[in-house]
TORGUZA-909921 format. One record per residue (C-alpha): residue number from 1; residue in one letter; chain; z, x, y. Coordinates in steps of 0.001 Angstrom, whole numbers, plus 500000, padded with zeros to 6 digits. Last residue first. Example, Ala and Ser with C-alpha at 12.3 -4.5 7.8 and 13.67 -1.06 7.14 Angstrom:
BEGIN
   markol   guza   lotor        w        u        v
        2      S       A   507140   513670   498940
        1      A       A   507800   512300   495500
This chain:
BEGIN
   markol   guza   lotor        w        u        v
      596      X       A   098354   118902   591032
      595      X       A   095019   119561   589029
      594      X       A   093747   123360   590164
      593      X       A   090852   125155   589919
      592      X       A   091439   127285   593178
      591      X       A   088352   126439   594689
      590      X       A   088487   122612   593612
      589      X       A   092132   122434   594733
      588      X       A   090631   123956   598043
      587      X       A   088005   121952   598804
      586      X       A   089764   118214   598161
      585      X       A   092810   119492   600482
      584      X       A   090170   120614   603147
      583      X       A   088014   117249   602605
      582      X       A   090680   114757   602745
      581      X       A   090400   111884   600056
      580      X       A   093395   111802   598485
      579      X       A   095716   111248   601517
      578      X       A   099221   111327   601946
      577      X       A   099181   110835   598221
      576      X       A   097320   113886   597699
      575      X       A   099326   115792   600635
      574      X       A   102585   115131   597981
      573      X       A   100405   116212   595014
      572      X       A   099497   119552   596792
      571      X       A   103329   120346   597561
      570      X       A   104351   119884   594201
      569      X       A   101383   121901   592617
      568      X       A   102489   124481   595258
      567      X       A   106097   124578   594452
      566      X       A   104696   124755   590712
      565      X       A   102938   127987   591824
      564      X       A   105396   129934   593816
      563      X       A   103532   133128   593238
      562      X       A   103230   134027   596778
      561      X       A   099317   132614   596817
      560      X       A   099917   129923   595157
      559      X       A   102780   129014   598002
      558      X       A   100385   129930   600579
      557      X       A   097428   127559   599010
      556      X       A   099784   124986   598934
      555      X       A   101279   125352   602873
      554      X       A   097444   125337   603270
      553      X       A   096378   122089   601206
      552      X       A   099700   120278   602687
      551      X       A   098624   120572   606266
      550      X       A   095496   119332   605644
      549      X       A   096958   116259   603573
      548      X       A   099933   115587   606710
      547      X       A   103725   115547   606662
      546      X       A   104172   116352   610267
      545      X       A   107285   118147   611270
      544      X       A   108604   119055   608327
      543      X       A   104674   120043   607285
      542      X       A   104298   122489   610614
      541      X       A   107451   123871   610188
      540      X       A   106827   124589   606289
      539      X       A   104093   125485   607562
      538      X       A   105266   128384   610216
      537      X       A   107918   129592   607508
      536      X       A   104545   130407   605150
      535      X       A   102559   132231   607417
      534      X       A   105373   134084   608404
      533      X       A   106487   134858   605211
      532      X       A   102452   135339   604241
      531      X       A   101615   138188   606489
      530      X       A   097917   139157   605334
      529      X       A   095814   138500   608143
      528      X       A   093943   135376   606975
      527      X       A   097503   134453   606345
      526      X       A   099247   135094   609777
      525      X       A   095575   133364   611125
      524      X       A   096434   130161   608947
      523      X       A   099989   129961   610190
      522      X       A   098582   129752   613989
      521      X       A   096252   126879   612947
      520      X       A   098933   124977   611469
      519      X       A   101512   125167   614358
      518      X       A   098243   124157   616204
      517      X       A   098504   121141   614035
      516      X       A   102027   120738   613816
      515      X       A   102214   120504   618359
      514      X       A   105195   121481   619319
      513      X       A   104044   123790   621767
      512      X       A   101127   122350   623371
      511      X       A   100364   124079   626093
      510      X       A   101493   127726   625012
      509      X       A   100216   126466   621854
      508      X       A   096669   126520   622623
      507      X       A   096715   130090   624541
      506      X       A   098609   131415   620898
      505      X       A   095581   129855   619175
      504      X       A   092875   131307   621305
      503      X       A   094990   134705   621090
      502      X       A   095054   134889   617494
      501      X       A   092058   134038   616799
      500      X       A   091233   137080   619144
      499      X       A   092376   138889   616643
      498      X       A   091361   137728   613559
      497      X       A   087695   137852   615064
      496      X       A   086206   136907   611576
      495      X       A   087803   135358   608454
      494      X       A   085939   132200   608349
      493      X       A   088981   129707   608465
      492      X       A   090533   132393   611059
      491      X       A   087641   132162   613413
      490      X       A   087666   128222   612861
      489      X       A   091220   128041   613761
      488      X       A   090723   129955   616851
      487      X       A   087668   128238   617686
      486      X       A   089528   124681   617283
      485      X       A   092633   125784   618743
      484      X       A   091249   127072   622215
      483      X       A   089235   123456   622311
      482      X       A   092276   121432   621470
      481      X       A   094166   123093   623828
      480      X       A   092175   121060   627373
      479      X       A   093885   122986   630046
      478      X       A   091277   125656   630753
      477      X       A   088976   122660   631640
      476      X       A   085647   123792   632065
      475      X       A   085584   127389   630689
      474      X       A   087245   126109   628101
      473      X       A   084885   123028   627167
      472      X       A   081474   125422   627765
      471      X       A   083545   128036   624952
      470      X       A   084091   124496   622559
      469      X       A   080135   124248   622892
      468      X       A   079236   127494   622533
      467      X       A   081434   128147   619856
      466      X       A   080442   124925   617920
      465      X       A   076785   125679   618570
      464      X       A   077053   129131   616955
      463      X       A   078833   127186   614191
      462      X       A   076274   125026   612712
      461      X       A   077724   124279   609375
      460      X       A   077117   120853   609254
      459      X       A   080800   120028   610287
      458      X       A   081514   122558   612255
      457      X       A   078520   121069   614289
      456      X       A   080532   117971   614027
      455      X       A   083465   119181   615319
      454      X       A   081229   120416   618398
      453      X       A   080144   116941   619203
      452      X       A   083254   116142   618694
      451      X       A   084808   118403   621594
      450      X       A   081921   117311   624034
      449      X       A   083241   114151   623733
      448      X       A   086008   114649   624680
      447      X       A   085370   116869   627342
      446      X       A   083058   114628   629150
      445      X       A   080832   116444   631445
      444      X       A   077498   115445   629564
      443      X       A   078810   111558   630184
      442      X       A   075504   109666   628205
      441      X       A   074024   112988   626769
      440      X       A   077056   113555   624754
      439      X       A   076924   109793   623537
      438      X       A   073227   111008   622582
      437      X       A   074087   114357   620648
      436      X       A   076785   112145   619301
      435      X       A   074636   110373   617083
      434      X       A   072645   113112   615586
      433      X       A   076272   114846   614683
      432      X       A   076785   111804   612786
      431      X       A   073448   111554   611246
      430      X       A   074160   115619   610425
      429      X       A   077424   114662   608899
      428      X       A   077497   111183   606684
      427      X       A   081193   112071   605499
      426      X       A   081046   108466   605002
      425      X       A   084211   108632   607184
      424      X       A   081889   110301   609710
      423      X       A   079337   108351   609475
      422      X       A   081679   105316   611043
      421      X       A   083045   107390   613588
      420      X       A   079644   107674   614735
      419      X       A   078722   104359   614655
      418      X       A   082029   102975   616274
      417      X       A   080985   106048   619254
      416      X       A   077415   104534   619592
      415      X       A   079066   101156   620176
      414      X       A   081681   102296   622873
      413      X       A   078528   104142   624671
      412      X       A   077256   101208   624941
      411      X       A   079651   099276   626168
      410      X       A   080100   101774   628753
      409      X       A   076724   102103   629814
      408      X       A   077212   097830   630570
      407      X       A   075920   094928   628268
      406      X       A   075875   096831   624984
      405      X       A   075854   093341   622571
      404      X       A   076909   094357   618827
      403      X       A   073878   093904   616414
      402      X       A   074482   097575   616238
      401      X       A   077385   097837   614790
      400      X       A   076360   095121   611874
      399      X       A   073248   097189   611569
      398      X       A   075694   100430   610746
      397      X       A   077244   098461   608605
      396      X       A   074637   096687   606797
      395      X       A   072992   100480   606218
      394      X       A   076329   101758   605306
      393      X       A   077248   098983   602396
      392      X       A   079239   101370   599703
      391      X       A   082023   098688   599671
      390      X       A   083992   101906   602286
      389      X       A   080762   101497   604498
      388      X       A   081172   097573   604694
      387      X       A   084844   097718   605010
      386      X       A   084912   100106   607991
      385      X       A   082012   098021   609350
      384      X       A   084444   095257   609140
      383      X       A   086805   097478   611164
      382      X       A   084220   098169   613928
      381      X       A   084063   094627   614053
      380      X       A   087782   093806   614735
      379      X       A   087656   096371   617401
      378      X       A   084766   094725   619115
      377      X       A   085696   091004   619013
      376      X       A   089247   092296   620890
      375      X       A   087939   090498   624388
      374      X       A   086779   087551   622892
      373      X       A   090555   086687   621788
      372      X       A   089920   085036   618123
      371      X       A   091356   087984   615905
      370      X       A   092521   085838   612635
      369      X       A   089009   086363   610501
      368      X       A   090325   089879   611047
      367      X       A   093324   089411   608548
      366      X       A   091081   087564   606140
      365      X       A   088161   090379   606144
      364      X       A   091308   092165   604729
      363      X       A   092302   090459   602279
      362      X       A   089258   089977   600890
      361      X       A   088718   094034   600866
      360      X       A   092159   094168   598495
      359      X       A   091492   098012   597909
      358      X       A   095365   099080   598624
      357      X       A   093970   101284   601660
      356      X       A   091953   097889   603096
      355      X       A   094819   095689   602777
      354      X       A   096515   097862   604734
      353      X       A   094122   098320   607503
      352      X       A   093586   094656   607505
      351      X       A   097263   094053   608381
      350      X       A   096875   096837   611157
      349      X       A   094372   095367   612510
      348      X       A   096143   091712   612695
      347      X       A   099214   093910   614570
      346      X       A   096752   095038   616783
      345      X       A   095558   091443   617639
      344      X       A   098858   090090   617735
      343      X       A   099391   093254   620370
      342      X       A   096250   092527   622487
      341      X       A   096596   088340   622754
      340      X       A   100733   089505   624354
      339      X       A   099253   091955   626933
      338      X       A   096429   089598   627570
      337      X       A   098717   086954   628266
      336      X       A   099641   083643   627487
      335      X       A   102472   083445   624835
      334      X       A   101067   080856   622259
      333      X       A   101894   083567   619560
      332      X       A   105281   084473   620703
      331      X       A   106352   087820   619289
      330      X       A   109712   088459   617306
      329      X       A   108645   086954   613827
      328      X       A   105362   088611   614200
      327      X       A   106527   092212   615046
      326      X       A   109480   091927   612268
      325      X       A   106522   090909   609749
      324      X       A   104435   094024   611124
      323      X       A   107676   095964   610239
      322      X       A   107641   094878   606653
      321      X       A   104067   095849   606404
      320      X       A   104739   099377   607772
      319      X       A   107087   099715   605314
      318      X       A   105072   098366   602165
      317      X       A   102531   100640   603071
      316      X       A   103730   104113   603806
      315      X       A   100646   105966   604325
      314      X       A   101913   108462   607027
      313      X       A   099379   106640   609264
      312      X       A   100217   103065   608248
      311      X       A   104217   104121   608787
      310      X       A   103143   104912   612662
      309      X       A   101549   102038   612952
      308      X       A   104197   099973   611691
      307      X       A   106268   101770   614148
      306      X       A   104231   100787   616923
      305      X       A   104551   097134   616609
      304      X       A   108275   097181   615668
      303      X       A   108984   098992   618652
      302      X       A   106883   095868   620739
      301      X       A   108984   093341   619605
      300      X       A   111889   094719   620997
      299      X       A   114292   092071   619419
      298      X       A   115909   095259   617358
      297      X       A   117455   096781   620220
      296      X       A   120026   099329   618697
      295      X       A   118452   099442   615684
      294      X       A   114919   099155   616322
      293      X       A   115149   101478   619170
      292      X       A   117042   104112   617245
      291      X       A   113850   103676   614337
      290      X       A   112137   104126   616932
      289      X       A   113653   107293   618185
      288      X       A   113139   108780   614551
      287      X       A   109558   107855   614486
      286      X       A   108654   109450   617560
      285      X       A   109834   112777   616551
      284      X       A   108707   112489   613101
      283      X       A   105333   112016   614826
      282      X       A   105419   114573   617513
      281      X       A   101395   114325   617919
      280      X       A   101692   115011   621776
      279      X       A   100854   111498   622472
      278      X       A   103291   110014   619875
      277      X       A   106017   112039   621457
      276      X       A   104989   110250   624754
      275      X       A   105005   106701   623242
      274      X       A   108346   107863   621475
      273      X       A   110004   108591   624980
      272      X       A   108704   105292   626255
      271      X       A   110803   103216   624132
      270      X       A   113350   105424   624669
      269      X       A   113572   104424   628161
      268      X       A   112578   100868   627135
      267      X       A   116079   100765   625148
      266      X       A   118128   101656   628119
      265      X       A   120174   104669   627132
      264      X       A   123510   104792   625472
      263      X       A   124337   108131   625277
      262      X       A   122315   110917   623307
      261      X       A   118982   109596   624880
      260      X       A   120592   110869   627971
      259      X       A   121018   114587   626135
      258      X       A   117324   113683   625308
      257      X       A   116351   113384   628484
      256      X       A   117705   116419   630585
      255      X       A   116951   118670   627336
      254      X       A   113179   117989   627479
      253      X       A   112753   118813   631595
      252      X       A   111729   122401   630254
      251      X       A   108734   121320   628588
      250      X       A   107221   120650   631816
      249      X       A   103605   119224   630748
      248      X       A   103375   116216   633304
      247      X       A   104467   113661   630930
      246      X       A   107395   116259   630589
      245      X       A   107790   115910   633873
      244      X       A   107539   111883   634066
      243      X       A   110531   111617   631550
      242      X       A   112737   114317   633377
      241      X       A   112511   111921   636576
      240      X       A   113592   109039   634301
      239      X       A   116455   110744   633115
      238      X       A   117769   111557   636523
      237      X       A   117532   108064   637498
      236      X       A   119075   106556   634471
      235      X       A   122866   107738   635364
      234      X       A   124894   108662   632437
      233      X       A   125744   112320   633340
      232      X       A   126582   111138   636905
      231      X       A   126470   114397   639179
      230      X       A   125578   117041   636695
      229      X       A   122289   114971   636046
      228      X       A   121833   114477   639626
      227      X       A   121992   118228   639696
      226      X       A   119391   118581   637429
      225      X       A   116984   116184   638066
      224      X       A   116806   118206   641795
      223      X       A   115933   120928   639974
      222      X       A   113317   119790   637629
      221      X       A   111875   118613   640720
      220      X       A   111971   121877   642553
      219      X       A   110186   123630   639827
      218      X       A   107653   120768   639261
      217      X       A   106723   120739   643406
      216      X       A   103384   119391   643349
      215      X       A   104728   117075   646788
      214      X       A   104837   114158   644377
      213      X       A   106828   115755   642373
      212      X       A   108991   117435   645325
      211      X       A   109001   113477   646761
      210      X       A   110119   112558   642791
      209      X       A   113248   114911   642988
      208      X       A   114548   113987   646117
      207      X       A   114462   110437   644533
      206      X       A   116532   111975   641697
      205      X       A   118760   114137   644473
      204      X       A   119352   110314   645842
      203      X       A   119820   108745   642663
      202      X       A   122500   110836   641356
      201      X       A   124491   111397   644455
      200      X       A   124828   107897   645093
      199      X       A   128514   107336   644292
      198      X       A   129524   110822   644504
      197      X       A   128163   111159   647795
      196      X       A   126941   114458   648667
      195      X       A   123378   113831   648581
      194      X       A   123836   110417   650124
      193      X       A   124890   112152   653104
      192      X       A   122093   114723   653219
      191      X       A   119528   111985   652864
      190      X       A   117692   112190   655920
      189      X       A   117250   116144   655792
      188      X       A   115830   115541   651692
      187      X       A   113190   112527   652944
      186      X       A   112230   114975   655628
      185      X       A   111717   118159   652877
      184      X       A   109901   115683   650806
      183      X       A   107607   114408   653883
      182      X       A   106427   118020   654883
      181      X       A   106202   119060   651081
      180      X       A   104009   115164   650595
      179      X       A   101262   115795   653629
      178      X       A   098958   112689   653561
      177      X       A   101777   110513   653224
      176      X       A   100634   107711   651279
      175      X       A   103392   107886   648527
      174      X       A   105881   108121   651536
      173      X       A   106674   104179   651067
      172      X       A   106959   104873   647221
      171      X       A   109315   107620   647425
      170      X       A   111844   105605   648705
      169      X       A   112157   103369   646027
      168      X       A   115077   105264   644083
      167      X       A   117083   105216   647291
      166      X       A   117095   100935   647225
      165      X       A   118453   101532   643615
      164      X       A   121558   103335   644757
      163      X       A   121969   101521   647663
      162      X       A   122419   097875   646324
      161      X       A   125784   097740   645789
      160      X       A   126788   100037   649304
      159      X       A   124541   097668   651719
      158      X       A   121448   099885   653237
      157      X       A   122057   099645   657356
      156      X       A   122919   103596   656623
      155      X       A   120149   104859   654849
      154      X       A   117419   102452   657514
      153      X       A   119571   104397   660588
      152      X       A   118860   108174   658608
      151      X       A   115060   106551   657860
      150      X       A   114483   105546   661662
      149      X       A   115669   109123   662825
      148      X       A   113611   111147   660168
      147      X       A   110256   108897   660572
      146      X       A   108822   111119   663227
      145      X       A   108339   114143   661030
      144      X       A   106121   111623   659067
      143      X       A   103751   110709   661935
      142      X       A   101083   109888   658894
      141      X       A   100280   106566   660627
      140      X       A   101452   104291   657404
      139      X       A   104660   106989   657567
      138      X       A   105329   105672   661448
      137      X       A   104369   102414   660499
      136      X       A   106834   101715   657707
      135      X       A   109506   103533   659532
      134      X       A   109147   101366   662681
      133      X       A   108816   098233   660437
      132      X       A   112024   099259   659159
      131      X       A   113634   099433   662198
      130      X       A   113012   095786   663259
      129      X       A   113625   094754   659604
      128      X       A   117380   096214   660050
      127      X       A   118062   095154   663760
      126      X       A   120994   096710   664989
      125      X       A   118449   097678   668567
      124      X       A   116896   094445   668949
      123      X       A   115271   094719   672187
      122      X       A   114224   098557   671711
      121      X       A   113586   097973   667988
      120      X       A   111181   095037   668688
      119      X       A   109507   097207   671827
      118      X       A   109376   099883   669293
      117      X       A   107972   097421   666638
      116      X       A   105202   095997   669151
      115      X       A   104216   099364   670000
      114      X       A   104420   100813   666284
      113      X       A   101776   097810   665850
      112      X       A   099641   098342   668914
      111      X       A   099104   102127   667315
      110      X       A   098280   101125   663855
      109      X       A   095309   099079   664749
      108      X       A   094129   097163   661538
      107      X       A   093417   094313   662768
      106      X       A   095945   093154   660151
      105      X       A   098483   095182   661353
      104      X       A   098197   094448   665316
      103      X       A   098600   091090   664249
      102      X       A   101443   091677   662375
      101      X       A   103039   093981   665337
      100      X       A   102770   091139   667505
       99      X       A   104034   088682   664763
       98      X       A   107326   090837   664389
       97      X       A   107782   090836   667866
       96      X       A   107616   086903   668205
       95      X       A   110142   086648   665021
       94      X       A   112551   088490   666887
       93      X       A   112609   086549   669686
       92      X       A   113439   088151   673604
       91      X       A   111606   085620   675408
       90      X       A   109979   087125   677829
       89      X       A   109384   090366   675691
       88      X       A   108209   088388   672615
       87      X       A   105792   085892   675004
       86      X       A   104137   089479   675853
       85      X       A   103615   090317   672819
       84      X       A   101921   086984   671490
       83      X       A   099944   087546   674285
       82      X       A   099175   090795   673948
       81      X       A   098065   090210   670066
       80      X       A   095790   087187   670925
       79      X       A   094258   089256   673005
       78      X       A   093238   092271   670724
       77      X       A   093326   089734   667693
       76      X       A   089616   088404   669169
       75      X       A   088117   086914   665915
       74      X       A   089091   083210   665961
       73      X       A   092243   083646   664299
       72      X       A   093792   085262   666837
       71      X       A   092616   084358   669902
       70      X       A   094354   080428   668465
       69      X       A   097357   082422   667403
       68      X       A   097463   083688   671266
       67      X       A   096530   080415   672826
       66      X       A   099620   078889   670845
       65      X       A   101710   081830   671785
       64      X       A   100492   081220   675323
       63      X       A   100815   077575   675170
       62      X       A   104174   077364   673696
       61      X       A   105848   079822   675641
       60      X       A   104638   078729   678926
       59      X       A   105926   075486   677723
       58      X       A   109643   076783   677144
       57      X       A   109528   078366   681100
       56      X       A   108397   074582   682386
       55      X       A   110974   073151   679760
       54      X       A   114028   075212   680799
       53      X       A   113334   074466   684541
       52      X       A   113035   070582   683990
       51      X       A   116612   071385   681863
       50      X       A   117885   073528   685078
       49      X       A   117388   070387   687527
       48      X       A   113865   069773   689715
       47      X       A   115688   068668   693221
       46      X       A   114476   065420   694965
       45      X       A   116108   064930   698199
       44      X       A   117982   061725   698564
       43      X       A   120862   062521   701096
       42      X       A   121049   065516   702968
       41      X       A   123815   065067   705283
       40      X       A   124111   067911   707817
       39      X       A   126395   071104   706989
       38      X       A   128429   072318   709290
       37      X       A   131465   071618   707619
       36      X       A   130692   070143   704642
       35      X       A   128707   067545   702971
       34      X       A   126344   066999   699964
       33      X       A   123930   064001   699447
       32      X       A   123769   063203   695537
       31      X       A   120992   065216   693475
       30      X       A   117924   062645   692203
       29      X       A   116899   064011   688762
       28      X       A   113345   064167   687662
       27      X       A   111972   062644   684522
       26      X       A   109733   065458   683164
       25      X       A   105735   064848   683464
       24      X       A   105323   067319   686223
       23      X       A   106930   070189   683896
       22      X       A   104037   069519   680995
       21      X       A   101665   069741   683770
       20      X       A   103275   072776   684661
       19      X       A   103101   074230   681640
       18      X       A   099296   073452   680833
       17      X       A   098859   075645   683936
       16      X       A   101236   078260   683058
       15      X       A   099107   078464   680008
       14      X       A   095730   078329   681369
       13      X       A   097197   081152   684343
       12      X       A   098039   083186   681316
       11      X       A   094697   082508   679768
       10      X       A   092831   084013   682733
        9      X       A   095742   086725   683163
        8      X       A   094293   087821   679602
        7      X       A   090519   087445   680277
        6      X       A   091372   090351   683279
        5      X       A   093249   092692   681031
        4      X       A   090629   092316   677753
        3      X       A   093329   094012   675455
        2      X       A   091116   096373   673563
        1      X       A   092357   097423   670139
């Protein structure tokens, strides 16, 4: 910021100028003669009294902080910015610092703005928003290990009701910091108080906790959500912190939540506890905290909303239809919102879904006749298509996909996916797998869909290209499980390279350890290599957990296997009703001659 020294007087003298005139125009007071000894008469001599005075210093004001705003908004903030200043310092207002330093802020000069907030601070030494602006510079600049002082004064202007929550924002001013240990262990020095304060202990080693997050620190967070834990058992803040490491893959921040959950937590906590078990395919999990969120809050629309979907999955029909009815009663159809549009039109998708699974294809078309909101056109296509294909009507559902407009690469790519996925539940394979050999060529590094290209290949038999492609995935991402479990699976589905099977699958777990699929896949190498009680107690795991068709064909085949035939029928005939028409239950009854 340059500060144009000799245009500045220029306007000062304008100012003082403008003042003056102001001054001359002020009725003038005639003082009385005064006498003493020694002192001649001096009777009527015009004096200017303090008020005239007043007014020629209050007009200097005026003009330059006019002449300042004026600089200001006319492109030249350097100038209007000293003189704003410099009226702050004469006159000692607040608000005349604070617009110095805004100026500075919105012309982007960081420097003049920790000037104008010193000089603020310096003048105005109890003021809160004085030293705040300080702080919020200071970390804006990335001085962080400056910030310690103003942060310690900013802890202890904060008022005692409102402190705990005002420490759980503090890592969102050093969010920016472009070193996050060096501002963690600052935050940490400047909150050594509040650390050992019973009555903010909790939220102040939780917002320790997020600045070691933020700072990569998993090990240290985890700690820190620990102690405030053992500081107020019931206190949120720890909770929360566990929450966002086990979205982060820390297993080991599980117990810290769900001996909250145990209490009385805030509904949307567990609310977003089941979202994340739904991610990592906990569905009995998921369903039995919303079912707790139904009951305890049961005008959370949005619970009701997600648990029908869950119930739709597991194939329970009439339940997840009484909870769509709970959804609609609760939600406000006129509400206007895309949040609140994008829920009625999931719940109208999940209506169709239903009547599509009980046959009534009138019904359904009905249900997506109801989806108006221009922006949710596409999924309630891509489910007439659904209906199309399942009447025995590909060709006019594939045209009816592709009548769709493709405006963007994205939209594209969306319809070329809604194809694909369409094929594939006409078990339409190699014109699937035809498909996605373009989506693939659309984002070549995308994992995902990478990962069904090569499910397709497994589809059509093609498995050196489903190694190479899942072994391109792995060598990638190392993260992404799914690809590990898919080539260990299909090893042990084939018979071959038991052992390192074994390892892929073990490597897939590791990251996902809960997960009843990869459960699955580990179970079916133990019986590939001949130990069926362990191959068994894994599925019975896998199917407690997740009561699923292709889990149900294996846990069968086991059970046959063992001699525990009817168990098997039983076991078969529950994954039939889960789902009659999946391909690995369908193969093996037919390869084992059996009628559950």
């Amino acid at each position: 910021m340059d500060y144009y020294g000799p245009m500045v007087q220029t306007l000062r003298i304008l100012a003082a100028t403008f003042a003056t005139a102001l001054a001359a125009s002020a009725t003038p007071t005639w003082a009385q003669a005064t006498t003493g000894p020694g002192s001649p008469a001096k009777a009527n001599t015009p004096t200017v009294s303090s008020s005239a005075s007043d007014a020629l210093l209050d007009a200097t004001l005026f003009y330059e902080i006019l002449i300042g705003e004026i600089l200001t908004r006319s492109g030249d903030p350097g100038t209007g910015y000293t003189l704003v200043l410099e009226a702050a310092r004469r006159s000692n207002d607040e608000h005349l610092y604070q617009r110095a330093a805004d100026i500075a802020l919105q012309s982007r000069s960081g420097d003049a703005a920790l000037a104008a907030a010193l000089a603020w601070k310096e003048s105005w030494p109890r003021s809160r928003e004085a030293n705040r602006y300080v702080l919020q510079i200071l970390v804006a600049l990335n001085r962080i290990e400056e910030t310690f002082a103003p942060l310690r004064q900013e802890l202890e202007n904060m008022p005692a009701p409102t402190k705990a929550s005002s420490l759980l924002a503090l890592p969102q001013m050093y969010r920016r910091a472009s070193d996050k240990a060096q501002a963690a262990a600052i935050v940490e020095k400047a909150l050594a108080s509040e650390l050992a304060d019973p009555a903010t202990s909790a939220a102040a080693w939780t917002a320790v906790g997020r600045m070691r997050l933020m700072a990569d620190d998993k090990s240290g967070a985890l700690e820190a959500a620990q102690r405030g834990q053992a500081q107020d058992p019931t206190g949120e803040g720890p909770a929360v912190l566990a929450l966002e490491l086990l979205e982060g893959g820390m297993a080991q921040a599980e117990p810290l939540l769900t001996r909250h959950l145990s209490g009385k937590p805030a509904p949307d906590l567990r609310m977003a506890y089941a979202r994340l078990l739904l991610e990592l395919q906990r569905y009995a999990e998921a369903q039995q905290q919303l079912q707790l969120v139904t009951t305890e809050k049961p005008d959370m629309a949005q619970a009701w909303l997600v648990q029908a979907a869950l119930q739709l999955q597991d194939n329970h029909l009439a339940q997840a239809e009484a909870s769509l009815q709970r959804f609609l009663a609760l939600s406000t159809p006129t509400a206007d919102s895309d949040a609140a549009r994008s829920a009625q039109t999931q719940a109208y998708l999940l209506y169709a879904q239903i009547a599509e699974k009980r046959g009534d294809f009138a019904g359904a078309e009905a249900w997506l006749g109801r989806i108006e909101n221009e922006k949710d056109l596409f999924s309630a296509q891509t489910r007439r298509a659904s209906l199309l294909a399942r009447q025995g009507k590909l060709s006019q559902a594939r045209a009816l996909l592709r009548s769709m407009p493709a405006p963007t690469d994205e939209a594209q790519r969306m319809n070329l996916m809604a194809e694909v996925q369409l094929l594939r539940e006409a078990r339409a394979y190699r014109e699937a797998y035809a498909l996605q050999e373009q989506v693939v060529a659309l984002a070549p590094q995308d994992d995902d869909l990478a990962y069904e290209l090569a499910m397709l290949a497994d589809k059509v038999k093609d498995h050196k290209t489903m190694e190479r492609l899942l072994r391109q995935i792995m060598a990638r991402n190392p993260g992404y499980h799914h690809a590990f479990n898919a080539l260990g699976y299909s090893f042990a589905e084939r018979g071959i390279h038991l052992a390192e099977a074994r390892a892929l699958v073990m490597k897939a777990l590791n990251h996902a350890p809960n997960d009843p699929f990869i459960t699955d896949s580990l179970a079916w190498v133990e019986f590939r290599t001949g130990n069926l009680p362990q191959a068994l107690s894994l599925l019975e795991t896998a199917f407690k957990a997740r009561p699923d068709a292709e889990i149900a064909a294996h846990l069968g085949e086991v059970l046959w296997t063992m001699g525990a035939k009817d168990r098997a029928r039983a076991i078969w005939k529950e994954g039939t009703q889960l789902s009659a028409d999946n391909d690995v239950l369908r193969e093996t009854l037919q390869r084992l001659g059996v009628q559950p």
